[in-house]
N, C-alpha and C positions, 0 to 999 in steps of 0.2 A: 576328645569325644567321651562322653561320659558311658557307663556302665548299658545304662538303660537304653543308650542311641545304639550301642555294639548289637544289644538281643535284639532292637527290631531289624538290622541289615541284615543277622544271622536268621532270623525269622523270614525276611524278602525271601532272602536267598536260597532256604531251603522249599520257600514257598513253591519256585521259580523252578528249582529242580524236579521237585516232583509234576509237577507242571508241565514239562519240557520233554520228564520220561513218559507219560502218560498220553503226549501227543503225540509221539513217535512211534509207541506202541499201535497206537491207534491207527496211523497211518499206516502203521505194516499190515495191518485186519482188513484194508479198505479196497474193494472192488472199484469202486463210484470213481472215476477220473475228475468230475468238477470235485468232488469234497474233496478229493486228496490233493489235489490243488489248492483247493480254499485256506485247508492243514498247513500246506505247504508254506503258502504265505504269511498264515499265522503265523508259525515257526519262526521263519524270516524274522517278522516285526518284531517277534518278543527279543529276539537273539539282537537284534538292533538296541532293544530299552534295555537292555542285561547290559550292554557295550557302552552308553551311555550311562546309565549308574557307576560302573565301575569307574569311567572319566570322571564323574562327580567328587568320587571319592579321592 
């Protein structure tokens, strides 16, 4: 793997982080029981393609 493929999975990855913290945050703020569910789910799926990139690799 070359130099240039390393910076974009570290690039994913920190994408995916701040990403992940930001939703969680969110869902601690959240009154609304369907959005925190909505979250919820999102969460789930991303956590699913984070688990599946990492088999990729």
């Amino acid at each position: 793997m070359s130099s240039k493929e390393l910076l974009y999975i570290e690039d994913f990855l920190g994408h995916e982080d701040y990403f992940m913290n930001h939703l969680c945050e969110t869902r601690e703020c959240l009154d609304n029981e369907r959005l925190d569910k909505f979250l919820h789910k999102l969460e789930k799926t991303n956590q699913d393609l984070i688990q599946k990139f990492y088999g990729l690799l």
